[in-house]
NUVEX-772830 format. One record per residue (C-alpha): residue in three letters; x, y, z. Coordinates in steps of 0.02 Angstrom, whole numbers, padded with zeros to 5 digits, always signed. Layout:
N
ALAXYZ ...
This chain:
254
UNK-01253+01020+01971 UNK-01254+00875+02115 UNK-01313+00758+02009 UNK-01239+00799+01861 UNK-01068+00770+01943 UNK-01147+00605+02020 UNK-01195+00548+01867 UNK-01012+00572+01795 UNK-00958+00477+01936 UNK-01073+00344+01918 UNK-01034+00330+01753 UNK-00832+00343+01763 UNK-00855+00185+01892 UNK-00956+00058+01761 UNK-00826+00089+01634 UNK-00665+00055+01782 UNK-00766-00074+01817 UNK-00742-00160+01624 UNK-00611-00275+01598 UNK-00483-00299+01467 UNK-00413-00471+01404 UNK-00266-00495+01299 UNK-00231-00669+01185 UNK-00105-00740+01061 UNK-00128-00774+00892 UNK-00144-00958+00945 UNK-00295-00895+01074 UNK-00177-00903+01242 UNK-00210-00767+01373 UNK-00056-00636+01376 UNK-00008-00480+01474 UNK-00059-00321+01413 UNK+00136-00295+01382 UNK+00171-00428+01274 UNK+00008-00382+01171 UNK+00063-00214+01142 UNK+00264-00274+01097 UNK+00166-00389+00971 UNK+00044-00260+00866 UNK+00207-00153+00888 UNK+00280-00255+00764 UNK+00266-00266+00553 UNK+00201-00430+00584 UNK+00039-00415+00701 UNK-00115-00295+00717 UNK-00239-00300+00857 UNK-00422-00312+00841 UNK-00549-00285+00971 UNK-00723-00363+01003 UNK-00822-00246+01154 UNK-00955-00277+01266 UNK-01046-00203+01413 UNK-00924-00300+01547 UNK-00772-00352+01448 UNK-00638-00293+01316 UNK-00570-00424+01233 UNK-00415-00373+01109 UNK-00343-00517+01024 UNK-00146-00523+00915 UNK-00193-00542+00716 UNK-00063-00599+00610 UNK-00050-00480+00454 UNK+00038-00599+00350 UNK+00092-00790+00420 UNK+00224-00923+00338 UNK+00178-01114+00351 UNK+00184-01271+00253 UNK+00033-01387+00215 UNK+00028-01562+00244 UNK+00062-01686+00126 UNK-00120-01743+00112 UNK-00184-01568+00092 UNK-00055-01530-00018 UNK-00098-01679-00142 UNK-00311-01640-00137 UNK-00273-01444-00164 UNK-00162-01494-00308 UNK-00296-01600-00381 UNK-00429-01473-00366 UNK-00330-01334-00450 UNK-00268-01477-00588 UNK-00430-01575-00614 UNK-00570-01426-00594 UNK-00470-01263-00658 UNK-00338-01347-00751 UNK-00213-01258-00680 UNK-00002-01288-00680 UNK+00033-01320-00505 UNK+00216-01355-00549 UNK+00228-01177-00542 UNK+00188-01037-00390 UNK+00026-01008-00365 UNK-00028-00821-00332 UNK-00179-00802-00275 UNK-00291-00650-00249 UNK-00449-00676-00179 UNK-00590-00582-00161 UNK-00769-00624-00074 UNK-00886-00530-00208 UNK-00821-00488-00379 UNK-00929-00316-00392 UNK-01015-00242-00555 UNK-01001-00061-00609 UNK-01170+00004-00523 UNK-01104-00060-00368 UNK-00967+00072-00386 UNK-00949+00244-00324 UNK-00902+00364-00474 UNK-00760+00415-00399 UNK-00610+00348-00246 UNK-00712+00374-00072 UNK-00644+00367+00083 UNK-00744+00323+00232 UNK-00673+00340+00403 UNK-00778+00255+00543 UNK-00777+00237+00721 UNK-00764+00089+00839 UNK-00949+00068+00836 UNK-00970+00080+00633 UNK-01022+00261+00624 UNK-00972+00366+00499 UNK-00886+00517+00553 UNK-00802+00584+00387 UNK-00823+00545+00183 UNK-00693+00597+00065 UNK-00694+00581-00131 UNK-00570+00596-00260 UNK-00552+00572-00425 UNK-00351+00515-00398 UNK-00308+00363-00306 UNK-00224+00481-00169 UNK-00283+00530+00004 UNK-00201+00636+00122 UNK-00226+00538+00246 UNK-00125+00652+00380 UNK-00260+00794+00362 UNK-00403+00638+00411 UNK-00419+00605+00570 UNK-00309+00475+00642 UNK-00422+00411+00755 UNK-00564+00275+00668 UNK-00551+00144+00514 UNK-00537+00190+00348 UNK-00634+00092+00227 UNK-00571+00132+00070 UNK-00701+00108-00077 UNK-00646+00117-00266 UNK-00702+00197-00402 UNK-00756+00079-00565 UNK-00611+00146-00653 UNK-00492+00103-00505 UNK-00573-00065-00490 UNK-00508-00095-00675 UNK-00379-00032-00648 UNK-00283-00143-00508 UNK-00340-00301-00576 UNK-00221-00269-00729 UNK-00094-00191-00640 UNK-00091-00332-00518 UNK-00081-00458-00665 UNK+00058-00333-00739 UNK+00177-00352-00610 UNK+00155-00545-00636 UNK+00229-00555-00793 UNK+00418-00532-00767 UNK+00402-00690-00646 UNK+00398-00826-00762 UNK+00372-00958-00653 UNK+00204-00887-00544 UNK+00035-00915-00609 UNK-00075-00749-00549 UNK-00245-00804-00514 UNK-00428-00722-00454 UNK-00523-00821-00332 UNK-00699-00772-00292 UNK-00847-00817-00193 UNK-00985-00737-00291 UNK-00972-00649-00450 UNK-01124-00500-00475 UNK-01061-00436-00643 UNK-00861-00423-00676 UNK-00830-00292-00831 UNK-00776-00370-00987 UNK-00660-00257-00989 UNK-00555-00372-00861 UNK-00615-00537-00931 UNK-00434-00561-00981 UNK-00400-00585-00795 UNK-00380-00768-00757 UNK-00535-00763-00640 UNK-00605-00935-00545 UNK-00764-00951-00453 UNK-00703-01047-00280 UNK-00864-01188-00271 UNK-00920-01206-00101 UNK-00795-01085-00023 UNK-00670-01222+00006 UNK-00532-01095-00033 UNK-00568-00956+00082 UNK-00618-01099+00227 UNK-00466-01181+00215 UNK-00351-01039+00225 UNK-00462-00917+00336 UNK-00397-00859+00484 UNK-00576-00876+00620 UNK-00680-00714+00541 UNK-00530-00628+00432 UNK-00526-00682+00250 UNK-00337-00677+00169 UNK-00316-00558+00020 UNK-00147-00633-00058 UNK-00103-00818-00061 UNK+00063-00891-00128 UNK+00071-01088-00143 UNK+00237-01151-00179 UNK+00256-01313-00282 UNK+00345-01391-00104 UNK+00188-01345-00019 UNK+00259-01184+00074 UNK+00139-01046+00080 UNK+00114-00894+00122 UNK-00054-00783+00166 UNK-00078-00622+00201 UNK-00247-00548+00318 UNK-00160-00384+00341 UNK-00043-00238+00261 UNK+00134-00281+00231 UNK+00301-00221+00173 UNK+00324-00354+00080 UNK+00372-00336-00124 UNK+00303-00446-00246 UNK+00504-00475-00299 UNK+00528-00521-00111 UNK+00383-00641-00114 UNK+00452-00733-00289 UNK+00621-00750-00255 UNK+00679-00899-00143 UNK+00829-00796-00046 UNK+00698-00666-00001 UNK+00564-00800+00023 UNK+00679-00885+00167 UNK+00726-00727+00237 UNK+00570-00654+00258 UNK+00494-00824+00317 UNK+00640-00849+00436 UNK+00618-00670+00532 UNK+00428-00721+00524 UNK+00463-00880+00631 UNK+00582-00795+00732 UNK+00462-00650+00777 UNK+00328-00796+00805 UNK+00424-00890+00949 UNK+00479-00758+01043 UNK+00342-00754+01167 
């Protein structure tokens, strides 16, 4: 019993013993209070990276507003006009994915994985709906939600649906690596991005965006995370200044 209850002790002291660093988006150190009033917010997550000695927990933006340079600006243009032939006159939407995946690479039907800090599995749900109840999974772990084949399909037309009362937004696919898209969603404008320059230039360190909107003016705006915000929010210019404005705000408060 002695050494049972030393051993607990013993243990309980390495883990006191491991310290926990907070930093800004921009990689500045913070206090542990401002880090948690920042993932608080609609506009931050956290992410951690562990070892044996030290926590590190670092502010990610889940969506960011910005502007590119006038040098940038006038190359990107050129690649999109000269390579894809594509009317950068208009806004750019941009979805972007890392591996464009072919039917056997897809479960039969929705599964949801949830997973703990260390990448084990603790649960597996499947379902033939799109439609999880997520309050009966448990709340602590990541969910890593795969799709079915059928879902797959599915939200690259409905993605490209909502598009088309917004005449003046081009929707495009970006991809990395393409190991067998369906021709049943060869409809989708889809665009291989050659060398990754895409994804490098608008990564954020190890997070890959999943939406990108380009402006003709060179305003953009990326998203790593979940947001609130609707596509009608994102296309209209009131909504666009609004939303970029509390963005900015939010930004330079600490």
């Amino acid at each position: 019993m002695l050494k049972v209850i030393a051993f607990f002790l013993f243990s309980s002291s390495i883990y006191a013993q491991v310290d926990t660093l907070y930093y800004s988006v921009e990689g500045h150190q913070v206090n542990k209070m401002v880090y948690n009033a920042k993932v608080k917010t609609n506009f931050y997550h956290g992410v951690r990276y562990t070892t044996d000695t030290l926590v590190v927990e670092k502010i990610v933006p889940n969506y960011y507003y910005d502007k590119l340079n006038v040098v940038t600006k006038s190359q990107l243009c050129k690649l999109f006009f000269s390579r894809y032939n594509i009317d950068t006159t208009k806004t750019l939407s941009i979805r972007y994915v890392d591996t464009l995946r072919s039917k056997d690479e897809l479960p039969d039907k929705n599964l949801m994985v949830i997973k703990d800090s260390l990448g084990h599995v603790l649960e597996s749900h499947s379902s033939s709906t799109n439609v999880f109840h997520l309050k009966s999974i448990k709340s602590k772990g990541y969910r890593c939600f795969t799709p079915s084949y059928k879902t797959y399909v599915k939200s690259y037309k409905s993605w490209y649906k909502k598009h088309k009362k917004f005449k003046k937004v081009v929707p495009l696919v970006f991809y990395g690596y393409n190991s067998g898209v369906s021709s049943e969603i060869e409809d989708v404008n889809f665009y291989k991005d050659y060398g990754k320059l895409i994804k490098k230039l608008f990564k954020y360190e190890d997070r890959n965006f999943a939406h990108l909107i380009i402006k003709p003016s060179g305003e953009f705006y990326i998203r790593y995370g979940f947001d609130e915000i609707s596509f009608k929010s994102l296309f209209d210019d009131d909504a666009w200044t609004m939303n970029r404005n509390a963005f900015l705000k939010e930004k330079l408060k600490y």
